[in-house]
N, CA, C and O atoms as CSV, one atom per row, in Angstrom:
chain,resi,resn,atom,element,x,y,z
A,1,UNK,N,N,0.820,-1.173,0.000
A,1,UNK,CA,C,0.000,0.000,0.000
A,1,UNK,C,C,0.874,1.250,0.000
A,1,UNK,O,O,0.616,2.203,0.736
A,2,UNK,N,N,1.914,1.233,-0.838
A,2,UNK,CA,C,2.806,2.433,-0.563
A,2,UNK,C,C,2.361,3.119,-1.598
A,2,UNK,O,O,1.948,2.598,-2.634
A,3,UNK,N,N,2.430,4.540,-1.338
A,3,UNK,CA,C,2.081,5.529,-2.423
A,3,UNK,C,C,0.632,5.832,-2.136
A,3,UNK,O,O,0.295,6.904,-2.637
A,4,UNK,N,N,-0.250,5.256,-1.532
A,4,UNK,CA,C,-1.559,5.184,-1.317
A,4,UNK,C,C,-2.034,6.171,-0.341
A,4,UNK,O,O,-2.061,5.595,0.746
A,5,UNK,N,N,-2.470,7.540,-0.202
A,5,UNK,CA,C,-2.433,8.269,1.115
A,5,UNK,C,C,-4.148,6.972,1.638
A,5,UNK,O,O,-4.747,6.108,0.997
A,6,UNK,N,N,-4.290,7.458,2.869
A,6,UNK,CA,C,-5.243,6.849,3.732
A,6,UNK,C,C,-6.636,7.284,3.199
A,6,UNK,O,O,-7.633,6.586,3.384
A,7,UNK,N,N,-6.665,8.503,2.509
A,7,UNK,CA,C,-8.263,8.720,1.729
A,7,UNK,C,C,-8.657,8.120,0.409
A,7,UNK,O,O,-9.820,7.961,0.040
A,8,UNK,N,N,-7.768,7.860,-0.146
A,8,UNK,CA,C,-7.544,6.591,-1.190
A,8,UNK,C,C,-8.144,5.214,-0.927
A,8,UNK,O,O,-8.993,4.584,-1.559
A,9,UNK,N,N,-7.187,4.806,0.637
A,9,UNK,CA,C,-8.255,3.428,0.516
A,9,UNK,C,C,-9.207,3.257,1.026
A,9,UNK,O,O,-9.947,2.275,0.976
A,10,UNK,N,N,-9.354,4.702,1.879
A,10,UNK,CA,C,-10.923,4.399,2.641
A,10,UNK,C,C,-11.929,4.518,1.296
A,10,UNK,O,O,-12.902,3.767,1.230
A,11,UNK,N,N,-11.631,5.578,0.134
A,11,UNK,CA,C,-12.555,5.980,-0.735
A,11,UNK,C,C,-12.631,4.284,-1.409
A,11,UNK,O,O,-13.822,4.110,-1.663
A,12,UNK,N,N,-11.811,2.959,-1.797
A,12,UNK,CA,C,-11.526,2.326,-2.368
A,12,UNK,C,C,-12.407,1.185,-1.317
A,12,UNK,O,O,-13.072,0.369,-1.955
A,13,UNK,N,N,-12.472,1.050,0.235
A,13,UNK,CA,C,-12.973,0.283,0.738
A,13,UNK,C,C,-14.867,0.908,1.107
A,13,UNK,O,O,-15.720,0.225,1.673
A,14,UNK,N,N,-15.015,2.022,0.693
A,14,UNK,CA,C,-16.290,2.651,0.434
A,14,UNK,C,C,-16.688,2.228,-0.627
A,14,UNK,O,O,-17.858,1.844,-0.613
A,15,UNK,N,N,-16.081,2.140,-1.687
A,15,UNK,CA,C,-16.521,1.305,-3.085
A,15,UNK,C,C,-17.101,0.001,-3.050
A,15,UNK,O,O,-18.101,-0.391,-3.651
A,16,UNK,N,N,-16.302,-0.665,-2.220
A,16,UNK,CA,C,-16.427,-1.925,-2.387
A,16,UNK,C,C,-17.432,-2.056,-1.499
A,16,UNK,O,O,-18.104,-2.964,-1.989
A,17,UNK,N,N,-17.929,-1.735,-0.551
A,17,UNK,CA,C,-18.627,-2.040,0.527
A,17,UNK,C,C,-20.179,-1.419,-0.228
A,17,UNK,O,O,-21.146,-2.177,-0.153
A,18,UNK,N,N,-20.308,-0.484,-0.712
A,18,UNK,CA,C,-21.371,-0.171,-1.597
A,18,UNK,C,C,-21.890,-1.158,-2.516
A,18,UNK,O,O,-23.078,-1.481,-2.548
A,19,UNK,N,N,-20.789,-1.741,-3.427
A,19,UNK,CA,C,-20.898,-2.869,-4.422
A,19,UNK,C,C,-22.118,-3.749,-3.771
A,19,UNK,O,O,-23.271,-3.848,-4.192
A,20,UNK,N,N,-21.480,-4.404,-2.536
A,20,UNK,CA,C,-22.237,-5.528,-1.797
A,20,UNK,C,C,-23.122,-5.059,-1.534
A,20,UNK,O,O,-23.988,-5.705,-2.124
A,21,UNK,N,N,-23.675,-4.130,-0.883
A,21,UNK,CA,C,-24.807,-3.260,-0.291
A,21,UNK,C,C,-25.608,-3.516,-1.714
A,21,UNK,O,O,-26.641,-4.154,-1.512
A,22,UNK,N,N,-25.488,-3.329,-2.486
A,22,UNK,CA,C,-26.249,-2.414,-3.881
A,22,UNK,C,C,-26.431,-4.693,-4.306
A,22,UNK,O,O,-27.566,-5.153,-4.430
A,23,UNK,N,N,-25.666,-5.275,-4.386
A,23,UNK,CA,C,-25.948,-6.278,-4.644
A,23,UNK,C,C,-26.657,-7.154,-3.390
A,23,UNK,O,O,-27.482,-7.976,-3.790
A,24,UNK,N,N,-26.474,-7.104,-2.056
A,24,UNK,CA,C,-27.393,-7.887,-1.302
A,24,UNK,C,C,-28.744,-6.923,-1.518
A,24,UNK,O,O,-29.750,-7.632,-1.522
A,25,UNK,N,N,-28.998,-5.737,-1.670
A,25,UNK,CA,C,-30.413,-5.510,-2.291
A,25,UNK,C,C,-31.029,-6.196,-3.276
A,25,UNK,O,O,-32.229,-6.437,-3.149
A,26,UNK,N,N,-30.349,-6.613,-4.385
A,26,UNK,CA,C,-30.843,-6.991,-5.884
A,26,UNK,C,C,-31.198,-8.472,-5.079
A,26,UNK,O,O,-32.372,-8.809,-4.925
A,27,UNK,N,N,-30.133,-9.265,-4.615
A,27,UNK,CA,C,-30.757,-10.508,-4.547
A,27,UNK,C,C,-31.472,-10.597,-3.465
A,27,UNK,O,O,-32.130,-11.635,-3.534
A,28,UNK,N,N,-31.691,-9.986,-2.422
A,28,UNK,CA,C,-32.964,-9.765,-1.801
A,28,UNK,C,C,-34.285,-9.959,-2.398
A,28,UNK,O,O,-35.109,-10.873,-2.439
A,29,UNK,N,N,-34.176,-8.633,-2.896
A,29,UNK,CA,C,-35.719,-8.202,-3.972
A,29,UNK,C,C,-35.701,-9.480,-5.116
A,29,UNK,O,O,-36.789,-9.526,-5.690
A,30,UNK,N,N,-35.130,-10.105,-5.399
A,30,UNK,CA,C,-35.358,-10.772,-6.494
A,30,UNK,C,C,-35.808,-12.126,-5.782
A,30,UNK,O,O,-36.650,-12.804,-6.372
A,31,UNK,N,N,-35.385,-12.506,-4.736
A,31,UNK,CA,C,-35.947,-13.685,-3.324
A,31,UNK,C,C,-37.287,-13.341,-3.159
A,31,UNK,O,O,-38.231,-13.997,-3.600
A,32,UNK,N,N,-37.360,-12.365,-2.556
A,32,UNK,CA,C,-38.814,-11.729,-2.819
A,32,UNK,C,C,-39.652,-12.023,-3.378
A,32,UNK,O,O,-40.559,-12.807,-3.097
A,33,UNK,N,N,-39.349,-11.077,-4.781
A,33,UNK,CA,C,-40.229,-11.165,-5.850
A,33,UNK,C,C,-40.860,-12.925,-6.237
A,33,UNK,O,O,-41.945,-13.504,-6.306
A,34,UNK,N,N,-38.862,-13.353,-6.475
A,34,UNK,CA,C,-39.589,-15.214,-6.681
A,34,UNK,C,C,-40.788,-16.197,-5.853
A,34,UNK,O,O,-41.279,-17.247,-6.269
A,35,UNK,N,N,-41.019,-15.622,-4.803
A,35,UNK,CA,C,-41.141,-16.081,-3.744
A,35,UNK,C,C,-43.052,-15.692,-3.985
A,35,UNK,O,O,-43.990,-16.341,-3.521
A,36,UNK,N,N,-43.099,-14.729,-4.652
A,36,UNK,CA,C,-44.538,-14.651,-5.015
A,36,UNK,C,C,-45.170,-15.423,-6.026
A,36,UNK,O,O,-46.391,-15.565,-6.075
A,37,UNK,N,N,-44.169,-16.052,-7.039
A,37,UNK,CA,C,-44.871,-16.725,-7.321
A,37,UNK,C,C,-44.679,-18.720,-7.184
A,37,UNK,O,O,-45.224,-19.615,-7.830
A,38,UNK,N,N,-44.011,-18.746,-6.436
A,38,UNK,CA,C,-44.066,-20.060,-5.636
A,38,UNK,C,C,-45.109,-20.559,-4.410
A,38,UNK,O,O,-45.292,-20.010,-3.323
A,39,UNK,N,N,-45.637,-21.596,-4.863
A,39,UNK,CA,C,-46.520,-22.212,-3.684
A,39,UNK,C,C,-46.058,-23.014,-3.028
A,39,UNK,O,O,-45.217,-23.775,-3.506
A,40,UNK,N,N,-46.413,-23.094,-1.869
A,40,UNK,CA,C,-45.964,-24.228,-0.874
A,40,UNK,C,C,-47.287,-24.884,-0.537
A,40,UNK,O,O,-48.309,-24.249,-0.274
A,41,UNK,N,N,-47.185,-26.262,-0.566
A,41,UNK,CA,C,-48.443,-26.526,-0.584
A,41,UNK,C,C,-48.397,-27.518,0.940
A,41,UNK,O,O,-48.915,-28.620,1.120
A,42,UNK,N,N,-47.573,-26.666,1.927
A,42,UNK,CA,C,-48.096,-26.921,3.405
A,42,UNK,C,C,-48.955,-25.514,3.694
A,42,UNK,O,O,-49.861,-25.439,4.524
A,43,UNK,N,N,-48.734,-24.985,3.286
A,43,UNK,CA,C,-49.819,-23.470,4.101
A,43,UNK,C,C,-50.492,-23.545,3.113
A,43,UNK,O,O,-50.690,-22.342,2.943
A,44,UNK,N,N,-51.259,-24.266,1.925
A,44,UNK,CA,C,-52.422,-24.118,1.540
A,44,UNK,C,C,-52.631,-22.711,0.584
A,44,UNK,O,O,-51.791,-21.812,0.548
A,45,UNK,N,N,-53.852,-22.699,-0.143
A,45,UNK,CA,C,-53.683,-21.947,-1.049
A,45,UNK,C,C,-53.457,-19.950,-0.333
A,45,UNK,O,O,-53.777,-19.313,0.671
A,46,UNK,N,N,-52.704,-19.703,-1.677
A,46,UNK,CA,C,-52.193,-18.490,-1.363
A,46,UNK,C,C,-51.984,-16.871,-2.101
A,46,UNK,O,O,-51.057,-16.627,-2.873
A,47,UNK,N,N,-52.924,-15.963,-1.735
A,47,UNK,CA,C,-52.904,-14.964,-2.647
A,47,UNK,C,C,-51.489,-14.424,-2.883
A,47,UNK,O,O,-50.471,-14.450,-2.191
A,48,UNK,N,N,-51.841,-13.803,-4.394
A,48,UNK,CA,C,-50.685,-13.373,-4.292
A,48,UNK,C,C,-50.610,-11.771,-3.807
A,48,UNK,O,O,-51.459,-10.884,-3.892
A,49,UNK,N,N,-48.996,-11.757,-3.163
A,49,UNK,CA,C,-48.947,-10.450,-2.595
A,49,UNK,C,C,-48.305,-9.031,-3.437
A,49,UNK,O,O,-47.282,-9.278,-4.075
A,50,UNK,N,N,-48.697,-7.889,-3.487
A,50,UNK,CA,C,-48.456,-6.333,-4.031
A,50,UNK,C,C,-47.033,-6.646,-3.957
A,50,UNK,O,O,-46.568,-6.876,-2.841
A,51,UNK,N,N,-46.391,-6.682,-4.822
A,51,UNK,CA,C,-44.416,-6.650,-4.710
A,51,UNK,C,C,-44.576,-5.283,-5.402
A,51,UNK,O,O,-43.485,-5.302,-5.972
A,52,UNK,N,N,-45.060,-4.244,-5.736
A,52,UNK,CA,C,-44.491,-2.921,-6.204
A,52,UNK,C,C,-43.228,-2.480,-5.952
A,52,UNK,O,O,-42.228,-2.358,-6.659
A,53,UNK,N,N,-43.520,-2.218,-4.556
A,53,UNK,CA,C,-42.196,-1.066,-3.802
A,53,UNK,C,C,-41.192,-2.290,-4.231
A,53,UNK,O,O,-40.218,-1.660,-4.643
A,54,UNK,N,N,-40.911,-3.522,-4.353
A,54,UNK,CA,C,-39.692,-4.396,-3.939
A,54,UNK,C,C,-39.315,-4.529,-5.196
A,54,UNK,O,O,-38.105,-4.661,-5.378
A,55,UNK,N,N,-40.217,-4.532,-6.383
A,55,UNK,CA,C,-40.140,-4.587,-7.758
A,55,UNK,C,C,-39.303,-3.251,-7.910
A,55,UNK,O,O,-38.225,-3.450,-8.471
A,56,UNK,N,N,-39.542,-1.932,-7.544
A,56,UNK,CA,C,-39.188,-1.050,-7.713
A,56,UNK,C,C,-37.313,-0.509,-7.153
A,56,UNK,O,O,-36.479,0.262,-7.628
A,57,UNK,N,N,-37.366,-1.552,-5.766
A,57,UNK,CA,C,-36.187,-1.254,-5.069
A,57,UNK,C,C,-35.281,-2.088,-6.299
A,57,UNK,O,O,-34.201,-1.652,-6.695
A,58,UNK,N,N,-35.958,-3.459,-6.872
A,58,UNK,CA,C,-35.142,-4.575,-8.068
A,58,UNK,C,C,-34.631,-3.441,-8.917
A,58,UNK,O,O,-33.478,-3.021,-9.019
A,59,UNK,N,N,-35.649,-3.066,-9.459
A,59,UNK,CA,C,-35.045,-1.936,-10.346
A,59,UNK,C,C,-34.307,-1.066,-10.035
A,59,UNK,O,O,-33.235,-1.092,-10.639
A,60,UNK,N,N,-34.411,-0.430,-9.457
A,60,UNK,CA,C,-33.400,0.819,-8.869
A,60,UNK,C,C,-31.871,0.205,-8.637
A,60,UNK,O,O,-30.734,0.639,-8.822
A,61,UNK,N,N,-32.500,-1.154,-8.085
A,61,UNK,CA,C,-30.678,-1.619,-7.769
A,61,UNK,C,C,-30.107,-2.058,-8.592
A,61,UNK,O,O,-28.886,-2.218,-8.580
A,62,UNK,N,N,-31.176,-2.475,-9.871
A,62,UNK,CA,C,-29.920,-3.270,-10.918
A,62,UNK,C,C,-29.762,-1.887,-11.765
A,62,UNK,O,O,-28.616,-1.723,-12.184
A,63,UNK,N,N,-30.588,-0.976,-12.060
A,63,UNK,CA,C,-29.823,0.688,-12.450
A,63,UNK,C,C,-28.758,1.359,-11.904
A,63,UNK,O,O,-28.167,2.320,-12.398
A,64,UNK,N,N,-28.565,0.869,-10.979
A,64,UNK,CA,C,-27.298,1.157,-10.450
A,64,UNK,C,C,-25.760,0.787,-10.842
A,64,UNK,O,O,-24.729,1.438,-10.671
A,65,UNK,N,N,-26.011,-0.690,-11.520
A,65,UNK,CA,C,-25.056,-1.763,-12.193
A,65,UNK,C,C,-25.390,-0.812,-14.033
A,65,UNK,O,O,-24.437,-0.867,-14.810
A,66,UNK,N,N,-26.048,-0.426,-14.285
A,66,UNK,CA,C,-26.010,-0.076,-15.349
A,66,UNK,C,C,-27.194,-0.850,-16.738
A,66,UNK,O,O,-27.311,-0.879,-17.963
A,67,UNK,N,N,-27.968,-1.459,-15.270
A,67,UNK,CA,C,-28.946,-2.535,-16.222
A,67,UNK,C,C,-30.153,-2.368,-16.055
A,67,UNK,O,O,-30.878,-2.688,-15.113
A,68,UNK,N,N,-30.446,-1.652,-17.364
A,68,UNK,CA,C,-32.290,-1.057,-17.019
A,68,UNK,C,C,-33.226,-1.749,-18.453
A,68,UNK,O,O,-32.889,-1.851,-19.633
A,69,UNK,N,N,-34.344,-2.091,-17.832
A,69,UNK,CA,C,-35.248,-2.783,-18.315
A,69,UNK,C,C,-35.595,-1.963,-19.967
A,69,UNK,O,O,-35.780,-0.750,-19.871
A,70,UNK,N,N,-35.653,-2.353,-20.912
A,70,UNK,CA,C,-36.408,-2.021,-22.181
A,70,UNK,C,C,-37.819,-1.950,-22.682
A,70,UNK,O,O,-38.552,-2.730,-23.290
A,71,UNK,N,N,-37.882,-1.301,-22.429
A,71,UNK,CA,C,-39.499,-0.803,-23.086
A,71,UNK,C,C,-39.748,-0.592,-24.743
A,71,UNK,O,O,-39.465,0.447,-25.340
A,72,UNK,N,N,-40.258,-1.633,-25.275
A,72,UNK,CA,C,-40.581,-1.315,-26.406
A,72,UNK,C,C,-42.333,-1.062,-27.222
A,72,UNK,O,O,-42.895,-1.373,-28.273
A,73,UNK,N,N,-42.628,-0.356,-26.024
A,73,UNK,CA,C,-44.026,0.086,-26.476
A,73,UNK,C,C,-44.616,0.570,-27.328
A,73,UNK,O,O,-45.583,-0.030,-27.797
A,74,UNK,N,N,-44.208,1.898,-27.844
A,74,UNK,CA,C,-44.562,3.014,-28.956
A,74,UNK,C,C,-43.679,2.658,-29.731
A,74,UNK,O,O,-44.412,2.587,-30.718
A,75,UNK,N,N,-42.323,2.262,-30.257
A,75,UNK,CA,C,-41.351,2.211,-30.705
A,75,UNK,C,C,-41.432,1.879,-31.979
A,75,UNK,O,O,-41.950,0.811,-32.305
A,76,UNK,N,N,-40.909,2.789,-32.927
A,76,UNK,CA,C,-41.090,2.457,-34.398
A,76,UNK,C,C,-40.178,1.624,-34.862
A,76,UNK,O,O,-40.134,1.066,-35.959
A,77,UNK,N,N,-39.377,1.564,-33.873
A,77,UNK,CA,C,-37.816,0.811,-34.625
A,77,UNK,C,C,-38.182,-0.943,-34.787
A,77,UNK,O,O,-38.238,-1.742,-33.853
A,78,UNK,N,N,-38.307,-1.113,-35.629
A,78,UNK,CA,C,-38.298,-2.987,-35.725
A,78,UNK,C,C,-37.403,-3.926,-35.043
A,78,UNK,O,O,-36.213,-4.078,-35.316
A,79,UNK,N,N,-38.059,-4.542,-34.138
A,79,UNK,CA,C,-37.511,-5.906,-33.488
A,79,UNK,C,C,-36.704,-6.795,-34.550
A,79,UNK,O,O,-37.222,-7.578,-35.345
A,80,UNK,N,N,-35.123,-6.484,-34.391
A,80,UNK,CA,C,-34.762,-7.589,-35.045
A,80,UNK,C,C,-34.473,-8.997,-34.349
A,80,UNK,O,O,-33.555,-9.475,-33.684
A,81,UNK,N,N,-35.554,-9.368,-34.770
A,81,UNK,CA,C,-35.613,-11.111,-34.148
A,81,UNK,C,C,-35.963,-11.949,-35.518
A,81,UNK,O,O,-36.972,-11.761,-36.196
A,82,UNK,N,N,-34.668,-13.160,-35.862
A,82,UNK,CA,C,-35.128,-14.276,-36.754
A,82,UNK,C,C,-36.445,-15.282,-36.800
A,82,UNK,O,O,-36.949,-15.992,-37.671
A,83,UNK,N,N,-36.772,-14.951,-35.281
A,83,UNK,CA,C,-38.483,-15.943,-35.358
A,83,UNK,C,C,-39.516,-14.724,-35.688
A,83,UNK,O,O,-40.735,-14.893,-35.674
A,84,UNK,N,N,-39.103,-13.900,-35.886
A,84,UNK,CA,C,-40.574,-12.861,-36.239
A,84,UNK,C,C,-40.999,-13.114,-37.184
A,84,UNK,O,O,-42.183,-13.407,-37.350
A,85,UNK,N,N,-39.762,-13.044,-38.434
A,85,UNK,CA,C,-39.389,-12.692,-39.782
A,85,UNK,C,C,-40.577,-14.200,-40.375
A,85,UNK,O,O,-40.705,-15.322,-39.885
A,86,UNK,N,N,-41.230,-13.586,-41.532
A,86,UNK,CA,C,-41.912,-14.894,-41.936
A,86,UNK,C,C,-41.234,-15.540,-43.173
A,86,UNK,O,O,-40.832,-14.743,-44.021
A,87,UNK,N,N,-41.062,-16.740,-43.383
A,87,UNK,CA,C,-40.355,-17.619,-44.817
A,87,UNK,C,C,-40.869,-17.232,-45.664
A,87,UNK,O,O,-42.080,-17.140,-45.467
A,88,UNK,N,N,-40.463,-16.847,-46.846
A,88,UNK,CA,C,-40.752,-16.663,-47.977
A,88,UNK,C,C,-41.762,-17.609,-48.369
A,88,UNK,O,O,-42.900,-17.315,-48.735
A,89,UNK,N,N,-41.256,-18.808,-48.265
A,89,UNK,CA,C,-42.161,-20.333,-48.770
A,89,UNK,C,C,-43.219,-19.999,-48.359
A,89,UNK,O,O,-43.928,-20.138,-49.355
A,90,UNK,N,N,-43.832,-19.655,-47.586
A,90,UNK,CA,C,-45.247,-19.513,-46.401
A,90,UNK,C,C,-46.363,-18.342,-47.268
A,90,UNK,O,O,-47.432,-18.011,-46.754
């Protein structure tokens, strides 16, 4: 650690400690979320429960990693996908 003043590695062990933070959220919420739609069929039948806010914390935390969901609603741009496309033969 030479050359390193002491605000360096605290800023460097703040990083890392965020990382985990920001990732035991994601797999939290995603335990969660799975968890709604699994039955256990010792407690008998089971509504399912509002995951909004936890859906929302999922999101927020994997935006953080740089990974946000796609919306292709209004979008004029064409889906390039090979199963869309129809065979000529057809």
């Amino acid at each position: 650690m030479e050359g390193k003043t002491t605000e360096e590695t605290s800023d460097e062990k703040l990083a890392v400690i965020s990382i985990f933070v920001r990732l035991s959220v994601v797999c939290w919420a995603g335990f969660i979320i799975s968890l709604n739609y699994i039955t256990f069929p010792f407690l008998g039948p089971q509504a399912p429960k509002d995951t909004s806010f936890i859906t929302f914390l999922f999101g927020s935390a994997l935006a953080t990693f740089g990974i946000e969901a796609k919306k292709n609603g209004n979008s004029t741009t064409p889906v390039n996908c090979p199963m869309l496309i129809k065979k000529k033969d057809e």
